[in-house]
C-alpha positions in Angstrom: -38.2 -48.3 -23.2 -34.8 -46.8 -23.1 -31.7 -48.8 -23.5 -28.7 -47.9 -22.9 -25.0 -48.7 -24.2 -22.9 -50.5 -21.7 -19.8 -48.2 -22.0 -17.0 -49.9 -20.3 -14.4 -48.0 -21.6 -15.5 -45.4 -19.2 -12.8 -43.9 -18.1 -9.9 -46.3 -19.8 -9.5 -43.6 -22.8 -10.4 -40.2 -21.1 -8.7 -41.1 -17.7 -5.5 -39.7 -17.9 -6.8 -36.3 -19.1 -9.1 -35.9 -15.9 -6.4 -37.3 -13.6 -4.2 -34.3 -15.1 -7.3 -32.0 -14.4 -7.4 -33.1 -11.2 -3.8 -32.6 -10.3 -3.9 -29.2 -11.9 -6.9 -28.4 -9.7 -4.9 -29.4 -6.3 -1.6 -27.6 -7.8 -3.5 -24.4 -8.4 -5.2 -25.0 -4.6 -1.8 -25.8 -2.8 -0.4 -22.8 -4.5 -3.2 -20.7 -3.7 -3.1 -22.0 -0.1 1.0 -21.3 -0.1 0.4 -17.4 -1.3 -1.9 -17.2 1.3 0.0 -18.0 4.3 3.1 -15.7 2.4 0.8 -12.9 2.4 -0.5 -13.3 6.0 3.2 -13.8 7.6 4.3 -10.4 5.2 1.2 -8.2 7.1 2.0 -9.8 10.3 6.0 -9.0 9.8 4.9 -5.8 8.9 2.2 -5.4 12.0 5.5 -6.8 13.7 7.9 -3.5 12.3 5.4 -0.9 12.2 4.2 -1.9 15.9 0.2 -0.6 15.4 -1.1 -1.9 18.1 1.5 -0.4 20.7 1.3 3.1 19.1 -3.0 2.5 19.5 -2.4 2.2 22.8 0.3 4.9 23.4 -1.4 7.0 21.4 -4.8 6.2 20.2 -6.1 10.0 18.9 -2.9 10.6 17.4 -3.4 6.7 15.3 -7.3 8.0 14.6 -6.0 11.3 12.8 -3.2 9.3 11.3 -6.1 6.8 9.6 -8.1 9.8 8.6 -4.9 11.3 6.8 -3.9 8.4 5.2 -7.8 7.5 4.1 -8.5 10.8 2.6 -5.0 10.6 0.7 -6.2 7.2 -0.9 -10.0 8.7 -1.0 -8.6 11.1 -3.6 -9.1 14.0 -1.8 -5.5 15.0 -2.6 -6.2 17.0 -5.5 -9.6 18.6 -4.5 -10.0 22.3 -3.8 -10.4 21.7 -0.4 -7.2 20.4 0.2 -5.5 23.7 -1.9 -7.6 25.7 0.8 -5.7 23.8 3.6 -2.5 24.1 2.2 -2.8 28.1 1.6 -3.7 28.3 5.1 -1.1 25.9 6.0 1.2 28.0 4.6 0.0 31.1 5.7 0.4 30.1 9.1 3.4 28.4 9.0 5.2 32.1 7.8 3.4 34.4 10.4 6.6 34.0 12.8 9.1 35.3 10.2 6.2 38.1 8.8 6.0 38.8 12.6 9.8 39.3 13.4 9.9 41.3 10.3 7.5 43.7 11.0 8.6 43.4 14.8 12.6 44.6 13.4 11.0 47.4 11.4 9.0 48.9 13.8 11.9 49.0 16.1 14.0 50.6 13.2 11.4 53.1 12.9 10.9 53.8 16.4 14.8 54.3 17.0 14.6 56.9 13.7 11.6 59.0 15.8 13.9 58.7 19.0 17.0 59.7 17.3 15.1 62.7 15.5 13.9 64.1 18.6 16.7 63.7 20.7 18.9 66.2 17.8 15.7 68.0 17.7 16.0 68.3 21.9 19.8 69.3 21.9 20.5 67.2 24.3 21.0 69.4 27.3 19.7 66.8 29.7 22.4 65.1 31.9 23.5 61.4 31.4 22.5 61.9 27.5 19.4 61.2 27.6 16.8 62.6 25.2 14.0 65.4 26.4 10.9 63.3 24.6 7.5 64.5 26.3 8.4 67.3 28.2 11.1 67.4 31.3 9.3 65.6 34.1 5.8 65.3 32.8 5.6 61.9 32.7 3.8 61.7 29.3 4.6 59.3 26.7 5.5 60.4 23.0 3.1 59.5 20.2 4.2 59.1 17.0 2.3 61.9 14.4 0.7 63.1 17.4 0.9 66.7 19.3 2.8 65.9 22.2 4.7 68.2 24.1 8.4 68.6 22.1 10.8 70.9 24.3 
């Protein structure tokens, strides 16, 4: 048979350490409980200012490519050769206006240079100054390097 020592000193000696324990434990739980509810009122203020769900409703395709941008940013897909693809093109298309005007202003350059060479080529013997490109009255068009009719 087994005996065992009455210990009434239990808790006399050791007590104050567990009480301490214990107080640390509900600290460290009240504190936990009081960064919780900060964090939750800071995303809600933020919900608040940022206004998601009004611009899901206004305009919900718009908030769906917005999510996809902003998770393949923090995917890592930043730095990926696709995304150096999509940038060229990017680019590419964002200076096609200006390439277009440019070519647009020097193929009117050119264009006045033909006219301007044919009309001292013509003489100018038609009335109101105008030049004699195509042939007086025929109703053909000049072309450019072609063989059209040059009075």
């Amino acid at each position: 048979m087994t005996t065992f020592q009455n210990t009434q000193n239990n808790g006399s000696a050791g007590s104050s350490e567990n009480q301490g324990f214990g107080q640390r434990v509900d600290q460290i739980g009240s504190e936990a409980q009081e960064l919780w509810s900060n964090a939750r009122s800071a995303v809600s203020d933020l919900g608040a200012t940022l206004d998601i769900k009004g611009r899901v409703d206004r305009n919900p395709y718009g908030m769906v490519a917005a999510a996809l941008g902003v998770g393949y940013v923090l995917g890592g897909g930043l730095f990926t050769p696709l995304t150096g693809r999509i940038l060229k093109l990017g680019a590419r298309l964002a200076m096609l206006p200006f390439v277009k005007d440019e070519l647009l202003g020097m193929a009117e350059a050119a264009l006045q240079g033909y006219q301007a060479g044919q009309s001292s080529v013509g003489g100018g013997a038609n009335a109101g100054g105008a030049s004699n490109i195509g042939g007086a009255g025929t109703g053909t068009s000049p072309r450019p390097g072609g063989s059209g009719n040059i009075s």
